[in-house]
C-alpha positions as CSV (number, residue, x, y, z in Angstrom):
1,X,-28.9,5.8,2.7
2,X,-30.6,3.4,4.9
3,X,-28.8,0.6,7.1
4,X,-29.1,-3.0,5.8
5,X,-28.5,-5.1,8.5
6,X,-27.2,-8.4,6.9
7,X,-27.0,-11.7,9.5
8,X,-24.3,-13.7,8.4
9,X,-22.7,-16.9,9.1
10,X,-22.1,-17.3,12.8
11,X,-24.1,-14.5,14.1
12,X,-22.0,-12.3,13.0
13,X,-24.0,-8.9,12.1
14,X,-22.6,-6.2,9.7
15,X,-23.8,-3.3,8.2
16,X,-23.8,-2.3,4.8
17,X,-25.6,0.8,3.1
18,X,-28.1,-0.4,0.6
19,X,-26.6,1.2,-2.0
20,X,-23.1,-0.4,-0.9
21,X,-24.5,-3.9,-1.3
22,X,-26.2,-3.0,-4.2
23,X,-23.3,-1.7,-6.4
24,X,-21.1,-4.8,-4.8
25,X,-23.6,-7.0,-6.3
26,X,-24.1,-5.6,-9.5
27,X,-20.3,-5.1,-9.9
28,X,-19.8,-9.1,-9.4
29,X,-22.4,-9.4,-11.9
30,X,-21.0,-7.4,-14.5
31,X,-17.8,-9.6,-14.1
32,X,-19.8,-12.8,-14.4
33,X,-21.9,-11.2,-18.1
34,X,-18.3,-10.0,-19.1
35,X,-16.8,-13.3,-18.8
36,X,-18.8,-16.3,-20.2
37,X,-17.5,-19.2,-18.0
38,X,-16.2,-17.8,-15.2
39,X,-15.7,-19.9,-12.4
40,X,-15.0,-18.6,-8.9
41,X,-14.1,-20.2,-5.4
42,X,-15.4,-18.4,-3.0
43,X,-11.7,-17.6,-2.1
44,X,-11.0,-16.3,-5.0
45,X,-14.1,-14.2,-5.4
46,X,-13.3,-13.0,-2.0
47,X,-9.5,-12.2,-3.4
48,X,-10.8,-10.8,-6.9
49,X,-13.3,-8.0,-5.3
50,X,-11.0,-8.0,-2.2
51,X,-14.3,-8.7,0.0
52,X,-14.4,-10.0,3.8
53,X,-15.3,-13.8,3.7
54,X,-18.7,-12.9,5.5
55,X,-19.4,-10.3,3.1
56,X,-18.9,-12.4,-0.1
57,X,-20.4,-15.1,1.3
58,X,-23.5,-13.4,1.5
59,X,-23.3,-11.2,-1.4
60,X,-22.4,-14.8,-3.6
61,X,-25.6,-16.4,-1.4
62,X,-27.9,-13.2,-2.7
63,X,-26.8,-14.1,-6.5
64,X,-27.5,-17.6,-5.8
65,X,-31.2,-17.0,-4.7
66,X,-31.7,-15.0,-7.4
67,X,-31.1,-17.5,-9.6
68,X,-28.4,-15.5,-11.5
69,X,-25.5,-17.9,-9.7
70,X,-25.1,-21.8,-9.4
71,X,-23.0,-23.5,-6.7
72,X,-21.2,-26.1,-7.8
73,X,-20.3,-29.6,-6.2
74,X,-17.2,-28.8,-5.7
75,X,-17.9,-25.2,-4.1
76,X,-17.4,-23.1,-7.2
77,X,-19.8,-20.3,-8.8
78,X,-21.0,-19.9,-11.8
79,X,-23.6,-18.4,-14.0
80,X,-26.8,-20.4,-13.6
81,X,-27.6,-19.9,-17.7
82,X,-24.2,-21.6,-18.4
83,X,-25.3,-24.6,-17.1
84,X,-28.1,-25.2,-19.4
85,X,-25.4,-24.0,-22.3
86,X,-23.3,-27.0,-23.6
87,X,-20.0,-26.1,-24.5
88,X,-18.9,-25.1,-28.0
89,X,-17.5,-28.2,-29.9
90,X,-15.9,-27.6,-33.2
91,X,-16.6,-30.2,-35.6
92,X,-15.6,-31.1,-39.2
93,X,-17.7,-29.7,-42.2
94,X,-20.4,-32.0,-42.9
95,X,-19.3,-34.1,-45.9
96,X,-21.5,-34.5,-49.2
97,X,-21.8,-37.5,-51.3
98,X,-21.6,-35.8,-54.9
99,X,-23.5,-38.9,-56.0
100,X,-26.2,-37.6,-53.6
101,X,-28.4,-34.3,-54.5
């Protein structure tokens, strides 16, 4: 396992094994495919995978460069394909004219 040295917000520099980030990322991908929808803070993110607010930050910043995640205005993630998918509106049976064929 090879050292990934990750600079973070304020300088700060931690190390992670590649492998660590690696199954960290795909773990908080799975949750996003597993849940259509889902929409995290990056608090709660940080709360749900019990992650160090540097940590997720980055690992939340890697997902958004890959184009997998989409920040929000308002600060939230979510999957950048639900964006482009409207929501699911139920709506009455179209209604025939019997005069009509």
């Amino acid at each position: 396992m090879t050292p990934v040295f990750e600079r973070l917000a304020l300088g700060v520099l931690v190390m992670l094994t590649s492998t660590n980030f690696q199954d960290i990322l795909r773990r908080i991908q799975g949750e996003f495919l597993e849940m259509p929808g889902l929409r995290l803070s990056a608090v709660q993110a940080q709360r749900l995978w019990n992650l160090d607010p540097l940590i997720c930050e980055a690992l939340l910043g890697a997902l958004v460069d890959a184009h997998f995640l989409v920040r929000m205005r308002d600060g939230a993630f979510i999957r950048a394909d639900w964006i482009a998918i409207p929501p699911y509106r139920p709506h009455a049976p179209e209604r025939r004219d019997p005069d009509r064929q």
